[in-house]
MINU-675439 format. One record per residue (C-alpha): x, z, y. Coordinates in steps of 0.2 Angstrom, whole numbers, padded with zeros to 4 digits, always signed. Each point is the difference from the previous one (the first is absolute). Example, Ala and Ser with C-alpha at 12.3 -4.5 7.8 and 13.67 -1.06 7.14 Angstrom:
2
+0062+0039-0022
+0006-0003+0017
***
This chain:
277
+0221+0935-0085
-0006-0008-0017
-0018+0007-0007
-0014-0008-0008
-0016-0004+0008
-0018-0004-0004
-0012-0003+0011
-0018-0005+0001
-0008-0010+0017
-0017-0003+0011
+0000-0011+0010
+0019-0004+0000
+0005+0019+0005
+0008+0012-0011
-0013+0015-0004
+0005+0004-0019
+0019+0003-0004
+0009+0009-0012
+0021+0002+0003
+0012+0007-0013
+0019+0003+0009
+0014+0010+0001
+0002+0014+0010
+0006-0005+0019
+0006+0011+0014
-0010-0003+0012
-0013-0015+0005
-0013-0006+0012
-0017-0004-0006
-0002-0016-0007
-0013-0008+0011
-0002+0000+0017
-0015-0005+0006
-0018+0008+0005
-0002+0008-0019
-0004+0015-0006
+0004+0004-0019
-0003+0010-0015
+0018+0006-0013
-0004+0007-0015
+0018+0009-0008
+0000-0007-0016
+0016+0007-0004
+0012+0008+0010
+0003+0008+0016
+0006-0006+0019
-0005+0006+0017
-0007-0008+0015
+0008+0003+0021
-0010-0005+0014
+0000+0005+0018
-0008+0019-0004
+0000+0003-0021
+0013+0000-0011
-0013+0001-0018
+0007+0002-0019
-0010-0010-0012
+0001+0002-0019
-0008-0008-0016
-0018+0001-0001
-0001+0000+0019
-0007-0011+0012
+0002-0004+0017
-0010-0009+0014
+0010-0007+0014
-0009-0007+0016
+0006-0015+0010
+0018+0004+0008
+0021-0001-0003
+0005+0013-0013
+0015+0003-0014
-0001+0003-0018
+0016+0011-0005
+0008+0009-0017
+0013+0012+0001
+0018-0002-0010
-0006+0011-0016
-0013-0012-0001
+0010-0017+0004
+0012+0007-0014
-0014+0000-0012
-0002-0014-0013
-0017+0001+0000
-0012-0015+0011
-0012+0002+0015
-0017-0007-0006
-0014+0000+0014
-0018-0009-0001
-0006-0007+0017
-0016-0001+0009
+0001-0009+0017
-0012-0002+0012
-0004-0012+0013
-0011+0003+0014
-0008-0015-0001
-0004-0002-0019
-0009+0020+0003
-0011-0010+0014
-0007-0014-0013
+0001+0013-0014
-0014+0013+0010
-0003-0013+0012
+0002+0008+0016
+0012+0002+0016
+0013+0013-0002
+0003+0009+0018
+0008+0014+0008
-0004+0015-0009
-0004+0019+0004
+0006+0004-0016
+0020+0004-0002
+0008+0000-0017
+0020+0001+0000
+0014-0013-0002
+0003+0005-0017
-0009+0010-0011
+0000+0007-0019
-0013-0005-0009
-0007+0011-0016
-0001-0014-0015
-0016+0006-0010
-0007-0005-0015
-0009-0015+0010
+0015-0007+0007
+0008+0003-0012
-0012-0013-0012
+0002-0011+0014
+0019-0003+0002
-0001-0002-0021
-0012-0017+0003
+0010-0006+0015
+0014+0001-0013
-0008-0008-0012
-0003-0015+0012
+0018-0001+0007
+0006-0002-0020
-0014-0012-0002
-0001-0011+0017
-0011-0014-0009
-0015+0011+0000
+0002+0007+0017
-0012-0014+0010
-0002+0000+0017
-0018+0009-0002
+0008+0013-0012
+0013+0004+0015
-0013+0002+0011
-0012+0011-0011
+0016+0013-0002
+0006+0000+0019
-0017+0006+0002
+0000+0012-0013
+0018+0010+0005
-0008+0000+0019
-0016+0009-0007
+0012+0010-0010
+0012+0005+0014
-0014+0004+0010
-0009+0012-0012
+0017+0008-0003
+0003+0005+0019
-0017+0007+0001
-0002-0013+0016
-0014+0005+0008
-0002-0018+0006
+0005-0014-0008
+0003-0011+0013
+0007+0012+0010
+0013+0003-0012
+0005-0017-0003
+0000-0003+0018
+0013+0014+0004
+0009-0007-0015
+0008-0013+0012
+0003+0010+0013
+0018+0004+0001
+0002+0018+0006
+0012+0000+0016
+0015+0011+0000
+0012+0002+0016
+0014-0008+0001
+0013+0016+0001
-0011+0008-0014
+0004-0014-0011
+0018+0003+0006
-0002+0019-0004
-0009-0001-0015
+0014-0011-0010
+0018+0004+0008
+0006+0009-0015
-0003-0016-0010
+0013-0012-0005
-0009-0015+0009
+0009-0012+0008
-0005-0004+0018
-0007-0016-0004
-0010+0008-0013
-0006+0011+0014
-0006-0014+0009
-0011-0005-0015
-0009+0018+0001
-0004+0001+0019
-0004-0021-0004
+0012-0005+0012
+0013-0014+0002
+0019+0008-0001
+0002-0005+0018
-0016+0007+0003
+0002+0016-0008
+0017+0003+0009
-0008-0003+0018
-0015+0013-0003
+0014+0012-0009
+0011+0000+0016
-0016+0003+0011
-0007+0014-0010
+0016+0009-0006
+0011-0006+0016
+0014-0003-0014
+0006-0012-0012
-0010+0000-0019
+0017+0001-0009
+0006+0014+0010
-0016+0011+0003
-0005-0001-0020
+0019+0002-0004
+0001+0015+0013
-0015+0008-0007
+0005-0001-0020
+0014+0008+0006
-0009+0013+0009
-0009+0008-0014
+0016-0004-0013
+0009+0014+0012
-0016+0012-0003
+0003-0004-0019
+0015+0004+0002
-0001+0016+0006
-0015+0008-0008
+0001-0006-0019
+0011+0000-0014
-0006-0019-0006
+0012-0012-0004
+0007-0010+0014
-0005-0016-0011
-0018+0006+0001
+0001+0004+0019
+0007-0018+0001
-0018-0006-0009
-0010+0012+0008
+0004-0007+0017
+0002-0019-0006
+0016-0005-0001
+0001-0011-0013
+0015+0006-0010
+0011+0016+0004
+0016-0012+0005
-0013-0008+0015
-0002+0019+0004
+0018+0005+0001
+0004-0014+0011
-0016+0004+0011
+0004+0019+0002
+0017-0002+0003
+0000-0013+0013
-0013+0010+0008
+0007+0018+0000
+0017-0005-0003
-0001+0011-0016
-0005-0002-0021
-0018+0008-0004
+0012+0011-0010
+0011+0008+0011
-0017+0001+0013
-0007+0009-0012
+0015+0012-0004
+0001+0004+0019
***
């Protein structure tokens, strides 16, 4: 996917970024290691999915992510749109907090959530504008510079969750939150995702994923999610007027043709004429 990127470094790590693309449909985070990170929604809109939260976020929003698998998605109205995605990033490693406040992050009492939705004040706000500054003018951003402004968003990000601990918070910001397996499962079957991306959100291998589904479910993935899309398009059915197009969407089929094939193999009949009987 073609977008432009601009980025400032400590220490060789990515912690400033700023990304202008187009609108996608659905995809994973774009690092993958112990970070935490920051998103102010310059412009725009998307939504995140992880194991438990399915979370809208719009322009002027932020959003503070913790260290674990997750998707960023946009619906069609908003894929159709000719307009761009423009996000500022603030990533976070836990090593670069320790020298930054010098001291050992552990195992916290505190619990904050996968994802959350963060209030941009006026403070924030001021800050993203400089970080921007610096990302259009990366020959004044020295090493010591970088540093000074990591510090500065972590005091800021701090003082905007009324953290009654400092350390506390930044410690349970790399903690990732478990969720079980057939919650996961549960939480995402009327989605559109693929098994593989499945895998990615319960951080499995493919083969890995399969093996735990068929312990847990006692069932193929492919014919228990199938199975259970078609469930509730039955309930649809029945008890609304909506088009079958949007009963289709609604229970993640990913085109009405899909969902023909689907209902008819499976009950031997069209959504239509089930829904006229």
């Amino acid at each position: 996917m073609p977008y432009e990127q601009k980025v400032l470094k400590y220490k060789h790590q990515i912690v400033f970024e700023k990304l202008k693309m187009p609108y996608f449909k659905r995809q994973p985070k774009l690092y993958h290691q112990n970070e935490a990170c920051f998103m102010f929604i310059h412009k725009g809109e998307f939504s995140v999915r992880t194991p438990d939260q399915f979370i809208s976020f719009k322009q002027g929003k932020g959003m503070l992510a913790k260290c674990f698998d997750y998707f960023f998605e946009t619906s069609e109205e908003q894929r159709r749109s000719s307009e761009n995605l423009e996000v500022l990033g603030v990533i976070l490693f836990p090593s670069i907090v320790e020298e930054l406040f010098q001291y050992e992050l552990t195992i916290s009492a505190a619990k904050i959530s996968n994802i959350n939705q963060i209030q941009v004040d006026h403070l924030l706000d001021n800050f993203k504008e400089s970080i921007n500054i610096l990302l259009d003018n990366p020959e004044i951003a020295d090493e010591a510079m970088i540093k000074a402004k990591l510090k500065e968003f972590i005091l800021l990000i701090c003082k905007s969750q009324n953290a009654l601990s400092q350390f506390e918070f930044l410690s349970a910001l790399f903690e990732k939150n478990s969720t079980e397996f057939s919650k996961t499962i549960h939480n995402n079957l009327y989605s559109s995702m693929s098994l593989d991306e499945y895998a990615f959100l319960c951080g499995m291998s493919l083969s890995t994923f399969k093996r735990k589904f068929k312990e847990v479910f006692n069932e193929s993935p492919k014919r228990y999610i199938l199975k259970m899309k078609l469930q509730k398009a039955t309930t649809l059915l029945k008890s609304n007027t909506e088009r079958i197009s949007e009963i289709a969407y609604n229970c993640g089929f990913e085109s009405i043709s899909s969902f023909n094939r689907a209902f008819k193999s499976h009950f031997g009949k069209s959504p239509s004429d089930f829904r006229m009987n």
